[in-house]
C-alpha beads as a LAMMPS data file, in Angstrom:
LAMMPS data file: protein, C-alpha beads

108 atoms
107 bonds

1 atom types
1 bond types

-500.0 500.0 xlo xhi
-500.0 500.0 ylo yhi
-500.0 500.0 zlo zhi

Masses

1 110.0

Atoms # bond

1 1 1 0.000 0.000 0.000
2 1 1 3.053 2.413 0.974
3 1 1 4.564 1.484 -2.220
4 1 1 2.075 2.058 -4.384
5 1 1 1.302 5.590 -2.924
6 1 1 4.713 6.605 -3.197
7 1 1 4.935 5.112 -6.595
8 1 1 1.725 7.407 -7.272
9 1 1 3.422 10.528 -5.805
10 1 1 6.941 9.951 -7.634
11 1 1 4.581 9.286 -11.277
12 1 1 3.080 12.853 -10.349
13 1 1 5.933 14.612 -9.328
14 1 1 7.983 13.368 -12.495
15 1 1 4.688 14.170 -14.691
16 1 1 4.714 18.263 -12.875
17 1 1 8.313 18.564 -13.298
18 1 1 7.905 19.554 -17.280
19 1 1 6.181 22.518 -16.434
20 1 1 8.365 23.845 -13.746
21 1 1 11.959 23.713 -15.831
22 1 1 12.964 26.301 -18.450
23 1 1 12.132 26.147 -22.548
24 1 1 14.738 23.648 -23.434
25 1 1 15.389 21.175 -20.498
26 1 1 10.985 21.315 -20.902
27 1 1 11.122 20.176 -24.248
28 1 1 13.650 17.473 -23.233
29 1 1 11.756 16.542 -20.481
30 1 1 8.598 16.077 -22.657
31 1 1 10.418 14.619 -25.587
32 1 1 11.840 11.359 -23.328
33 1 1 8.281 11.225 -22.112
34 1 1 7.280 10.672 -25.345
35 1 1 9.593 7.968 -26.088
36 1 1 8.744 6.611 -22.386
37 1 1 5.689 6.471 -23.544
38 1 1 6.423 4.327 -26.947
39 1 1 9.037 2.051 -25.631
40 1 1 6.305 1.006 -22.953
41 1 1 3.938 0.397 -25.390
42 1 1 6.089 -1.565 -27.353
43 1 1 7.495 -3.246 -24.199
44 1 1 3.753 -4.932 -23.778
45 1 1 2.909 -5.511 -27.119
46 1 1 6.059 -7.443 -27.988
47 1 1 7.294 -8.648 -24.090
48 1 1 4.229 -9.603 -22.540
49 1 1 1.671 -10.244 -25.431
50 1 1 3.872 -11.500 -27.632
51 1 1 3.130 -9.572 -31.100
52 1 1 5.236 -7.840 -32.806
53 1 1 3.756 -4.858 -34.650
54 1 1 5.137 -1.375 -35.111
55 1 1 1.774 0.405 -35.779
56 1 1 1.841 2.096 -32.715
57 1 1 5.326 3.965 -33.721
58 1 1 3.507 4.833 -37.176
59 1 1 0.520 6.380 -35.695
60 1 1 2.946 9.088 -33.925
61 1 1 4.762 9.630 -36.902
62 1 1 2.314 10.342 -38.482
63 1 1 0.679 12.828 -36.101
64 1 1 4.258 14.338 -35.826
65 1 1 4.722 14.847 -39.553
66 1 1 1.396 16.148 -39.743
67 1 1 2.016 18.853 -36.780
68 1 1 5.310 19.892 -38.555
69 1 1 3.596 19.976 -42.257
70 1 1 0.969 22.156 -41.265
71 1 1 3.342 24.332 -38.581
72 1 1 5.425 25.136 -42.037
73 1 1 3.606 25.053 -44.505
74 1 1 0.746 26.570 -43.635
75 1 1 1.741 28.575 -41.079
76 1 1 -0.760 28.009 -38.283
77 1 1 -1.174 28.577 -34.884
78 1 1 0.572 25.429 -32.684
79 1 1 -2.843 25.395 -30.916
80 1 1 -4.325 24.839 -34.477
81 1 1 -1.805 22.293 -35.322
82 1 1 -1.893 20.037 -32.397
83 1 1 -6.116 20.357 -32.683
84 1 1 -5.219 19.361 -36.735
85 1 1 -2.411 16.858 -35.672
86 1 1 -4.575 14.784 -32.845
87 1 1 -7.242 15.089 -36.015
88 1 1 -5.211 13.505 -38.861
89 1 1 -3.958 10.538 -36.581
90 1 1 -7.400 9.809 -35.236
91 1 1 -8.626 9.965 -38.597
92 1 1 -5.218 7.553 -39.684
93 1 1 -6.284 5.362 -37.083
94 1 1 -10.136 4.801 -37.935
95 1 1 -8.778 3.888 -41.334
96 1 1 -6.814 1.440 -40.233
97 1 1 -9.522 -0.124 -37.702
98 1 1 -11.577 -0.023 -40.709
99 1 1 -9.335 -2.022 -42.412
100 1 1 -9.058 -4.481 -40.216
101 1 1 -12.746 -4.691 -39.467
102 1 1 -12.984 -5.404 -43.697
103 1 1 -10.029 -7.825 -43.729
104 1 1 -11.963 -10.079 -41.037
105 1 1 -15.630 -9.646 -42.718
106 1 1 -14.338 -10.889 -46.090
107 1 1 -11.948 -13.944 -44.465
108 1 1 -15.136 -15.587 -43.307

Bonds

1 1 1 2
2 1 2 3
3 1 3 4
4 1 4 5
5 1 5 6
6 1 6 7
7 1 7 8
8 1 8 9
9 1 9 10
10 1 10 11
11 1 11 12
12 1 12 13
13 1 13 14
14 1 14 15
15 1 15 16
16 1 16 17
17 1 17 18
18 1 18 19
19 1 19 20
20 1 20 21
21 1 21 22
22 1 22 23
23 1 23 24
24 1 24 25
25 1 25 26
26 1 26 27
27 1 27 28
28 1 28 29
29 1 29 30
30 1 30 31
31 1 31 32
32 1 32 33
33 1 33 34
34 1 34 35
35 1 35 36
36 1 36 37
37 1 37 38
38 1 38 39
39 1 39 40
40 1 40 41
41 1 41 42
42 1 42 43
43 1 43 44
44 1 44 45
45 1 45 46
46 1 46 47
47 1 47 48
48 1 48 49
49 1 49 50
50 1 50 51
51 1 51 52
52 1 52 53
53 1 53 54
54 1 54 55
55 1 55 56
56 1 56 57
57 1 57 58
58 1 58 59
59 1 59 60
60 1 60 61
61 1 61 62
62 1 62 63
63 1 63 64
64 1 64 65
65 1 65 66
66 1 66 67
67 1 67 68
68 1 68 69
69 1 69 70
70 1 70 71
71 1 71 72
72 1 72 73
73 1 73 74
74 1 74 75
75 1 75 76
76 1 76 77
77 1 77 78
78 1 78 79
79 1 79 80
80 1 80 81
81 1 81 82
82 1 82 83
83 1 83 84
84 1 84 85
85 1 85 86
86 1 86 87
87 1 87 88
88 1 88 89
89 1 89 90
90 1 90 91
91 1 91 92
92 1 92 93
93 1 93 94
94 1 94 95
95 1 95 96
96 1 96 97
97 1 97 98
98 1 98 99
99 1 99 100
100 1 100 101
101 1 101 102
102 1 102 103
103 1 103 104
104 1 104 105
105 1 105 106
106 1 106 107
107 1 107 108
């Protein structure tokens, strides 16, 4: 119970620190939480459940190029971006659930 109350406290504390450090140690900070983030993700899919599928890595990269295309290119607001980014990658990922979803109705 201790343990998992401290483990609690040390996830928020490490989770508050971004916004208390300066411009570049915060986008650091935020960056390896990020790739925390991924390599945990990947840790269960491939170490616990046994798959191996790098979908999860695409999905991001695709939001990211999307944020940086539009940032650029069109030269919008990051608030607009990230909105448009989150967008694009939920829309990326509906198309690939669809595909799935078709893949399975035609195999039986």
């Amino acid at each position: 119970m201790i343990a998992s109350r401290a483990a609690a406290a040390s996830r928020f504390v490490a989770s508050a620190l971004a916004f208390m450090l300066g411009g570049y140690a915060t986008d650091v900070y935020r960056k390896m939480l990020i790739w925390i983030a991924l390599a945990l993700s990947y840790n269960f899919l491939f170490g616990i459940a046994g798959q191996v599928a790098f979908s999860h890595f695409a999905f991001a990269g695709v939001g990211a190029y999307a944020v940086v295309i539009l940032a650029t290119v069109q030269l919008l607001q990051s608030v607009t971006v990230v909105r448009m980014g989150i967008a694009i990658l939920f829309a990326a990922a509906l198309l690939q659930a669809a595909a799935i979803v078709l893949r399975r109705r035609c195999a039986s």
